[in-house]
Steps between C-alpha positions, in 0.01 A plus 500: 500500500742308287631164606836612405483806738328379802794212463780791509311665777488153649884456450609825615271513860710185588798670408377733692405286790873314475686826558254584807587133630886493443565885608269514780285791329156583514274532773240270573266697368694513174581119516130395539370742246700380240426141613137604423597675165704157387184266632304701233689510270543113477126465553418703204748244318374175637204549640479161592834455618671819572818335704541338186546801347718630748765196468507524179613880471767404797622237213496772227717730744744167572539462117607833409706522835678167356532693144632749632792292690565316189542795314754652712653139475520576116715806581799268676710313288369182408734209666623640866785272490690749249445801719629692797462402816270779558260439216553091532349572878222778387365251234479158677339722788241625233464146371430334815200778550360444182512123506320569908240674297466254216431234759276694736218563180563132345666259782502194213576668204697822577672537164170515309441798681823642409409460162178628498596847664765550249327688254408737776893468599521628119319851524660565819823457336429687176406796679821507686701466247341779322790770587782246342359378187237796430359257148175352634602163261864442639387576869227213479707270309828564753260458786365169354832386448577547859213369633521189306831399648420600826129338536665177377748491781273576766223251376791254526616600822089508630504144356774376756459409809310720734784571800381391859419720793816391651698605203337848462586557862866428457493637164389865664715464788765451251396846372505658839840367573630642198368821546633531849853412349440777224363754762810418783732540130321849439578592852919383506476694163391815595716494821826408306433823252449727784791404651699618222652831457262782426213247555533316181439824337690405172459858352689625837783245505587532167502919547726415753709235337537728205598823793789312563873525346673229334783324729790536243537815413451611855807199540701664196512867624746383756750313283675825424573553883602124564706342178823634347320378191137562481409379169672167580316462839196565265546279244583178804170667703311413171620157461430432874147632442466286216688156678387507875194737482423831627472471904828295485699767303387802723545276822874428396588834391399588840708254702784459280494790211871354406413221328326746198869677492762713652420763755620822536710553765758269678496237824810509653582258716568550865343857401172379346270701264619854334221789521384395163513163523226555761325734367502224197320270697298674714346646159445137373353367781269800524378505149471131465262465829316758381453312141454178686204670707320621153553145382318365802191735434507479132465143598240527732275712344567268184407178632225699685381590167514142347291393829261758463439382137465153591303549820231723274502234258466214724229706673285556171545112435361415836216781455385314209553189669254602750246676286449137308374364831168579599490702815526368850129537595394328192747171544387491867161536359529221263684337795120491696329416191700148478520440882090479460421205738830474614647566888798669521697189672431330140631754302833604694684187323389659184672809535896557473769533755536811666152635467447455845359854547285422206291200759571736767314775311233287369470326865432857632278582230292182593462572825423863469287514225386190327382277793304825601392550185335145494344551788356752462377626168335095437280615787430847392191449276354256657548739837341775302180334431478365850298737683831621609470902658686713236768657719631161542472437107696844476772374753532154282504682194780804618714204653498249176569833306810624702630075444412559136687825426822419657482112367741444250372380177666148507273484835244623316489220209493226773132609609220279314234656329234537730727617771651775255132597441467551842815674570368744180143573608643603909784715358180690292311534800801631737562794203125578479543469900801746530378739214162536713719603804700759330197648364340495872850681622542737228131628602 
């Protein structure tokens, strides 16, 4: 066979093999066949030195993985500074991975491995930029252009000081503060536009904005019944609108419709009010409560329309806000990447004020799963080769795998290698374990 296809076999078994280990797939069965398949594969390419083989494929994989992330780098705009907030936070988030990356292949020169991957960077780019600029020449030369700018700012940035494990810790916990804020925001958000009328339903509250008469002419129709002069009433009415506003106008033509003109009737004194000088009133007070009542809804259902508006805006803002930080799980995950060697009691004066359920959480997750854990699974292969009976290999293996599928991932991270091999091999046995039961049962 072909060096170049036994290498892409190579590369996609531990594809293969990384997707079994970070989902939890494959039985063991599965897991140790295609161990087998990978060992030959690498022995047919070095026969001398297969593991050789086998790092250097897992380099090949990190390279494109790191083109990859610098191509979707290209995509952002260029200096984060002159962005949204939104894209400002997605793109220093992306930056800080692939500079993490860049570091992780070359620890002493980290941008010559940004520039070596960027002609890889430079198909992946092309190709997605196929749709937009369909000419094969102005798609390459637009996504060299990019590329250019953006390789030479991360090769400066990888050129900088490498941050400390102190400062990556507060620098995440910075992240999960902020995306507590944004999450408690979301929440006050969509509690404030349910509270409003029809639910925030702007399609509803302007139906029934628009269902509602105007104040003034419902106002107007009783001028006839109230002044000896209507149109002058109607002409000082307009001028009131105009000087003192709306809900002033209606409230004084209620209290005091004399001051707009003469009324019909008489007040005689010692007598008091004629039959129509009554009736005058009674018919102003009436209409203009009644117009002052349809000005208090029209302004209601107004200002619950502006508010509705606003709170859908503010909500999409905050949406995007939160999509530009990585998830939860993955900041807590990075979170146990960087506390690596670290107790908790050293990083709690890392993290910021009022994330005490954060320790709390972590404290709990400690003591429930990653001391465990340690135990444990560092024993596990050693126990299996022991002369150890199997049942009790079984019961190791079922309890490190219950620990291991309810650990969370930042737990997870803080295991060292040999003990996550461990934890890996007993969680295969316990499925082959439990399958073998079910089969028994089902007979």
């Amino acid at each position: 066979m072909e060096r170049s296809l036994l290498e892409a076999r190579l590369a996609s078994d531990l594809l293969r093999q990384s997707h079994h280990h970070k989902w939890q797939t494959g039985s063991l069965e599965q897991l140790q066949e295609l161990e087998a398949r990978i060992q030959a594969t690498a022995q047919q390419l070095e026969p001398h030195s297969p593991q050789s083989a086998i790092l250097a494929a897992r380099r090949r994989l990190a390279l494109d993985d790191l083109a990859h992330q610098i191509a979707r780098r290209a995509e952002l705009p260029d200096d984060p500074l002159l962005v949204p907030d939104h894209l400002r936070t997605r793109t220093q988030h992306l930056e800080s991975r692939i500079l993490d990356a860049a570091r992780e292949l070359e620890p002493m020169e980290p941008q010559e491995v940004i520039a070596r991957v960027t002609p890889l960077a430079h198909e992946h780019l092309s190709r997605q930029m196929e749709l937009m600029l369909p000419d094969p020449a102005d798609r390459l030369e637009a996504a060299r252009r990019r590329l250019q700018r953006v390789s030479r700012r991360l090769e400066g940035l990888a050129a900088g000081p490498r941050p400390s494990q102190h400062q990556r810790i507060r620098q995440t916990s910075m992240a999960l503060a902020r995306l507590d804020r944004l999450e408690a925001q979301a929440r006050h958000f969509a509690e404030s536009h349910a509270a409003l009328p029809h639910r925030g339903n702007t399609y509803e509250i302007s139906a029934s904005l628009q269902a509602l008469e105007s104040p003034r002419p419902h106002a107007d129709r009783s001028l006839e019944h109230v002044f000896r002069h209507p149109a002058r009433a109607r002409q000082r009415l307009a001028a009131s609108y105009q000087r003192d506003g709306e809900s002033a106008t209606l409230q004084h033509l209620a209290e005091d419709p004399a001051v707009f003109g003469r009324l019909r009737g008489w007040k005689i004194p010692l007598v008091g009010q004629t039959q129509d000088r009554g009736q005058a009133l009674e018919a102003a007070s009436g209409h203009a409560q009644r117009a002052l009542e349809i000005h208090h809804q029209r302004s209601q259902l107004t200002g619950a329309l502006d508010s509705a508006r606003s709170y859908r805006k503010l909500q999409a803002q905050n949406r995007q806000l939160v999509q530009a930080l990585p998830r939860r799980e993955s900041l807590l995950s990075d979170l146990g990447r960087h506390m690596a060697g670290l107790e908790l009691h050293e990083v709690e004066p890392l993290l910021c004020p009022g994330q005490g359920k954060l320790v709390e959480d972590l404290r709990q997750a400690e003591l429930q799963f990653l001391e465990p854990l340690r135990e444990a699974s560092g024993k596990f292969l050693a126990l299996q080769t022991g002369g150890v009976s199997q049942p009790e290999v079984h019961a190791k293996a079922q309890r490190i795998a219950a620990l291991f599928q309810y650990a969370p991932r930042h737990i997870l991270r803080r295991l060292t290698p040999p003990q996550m091999q461990g934890t890996l091999v007993a969680v295969a046995i316990a499925r082959r374990v439990l399958k073998a039961v079910t089969r028994k049962v089902a007979v």
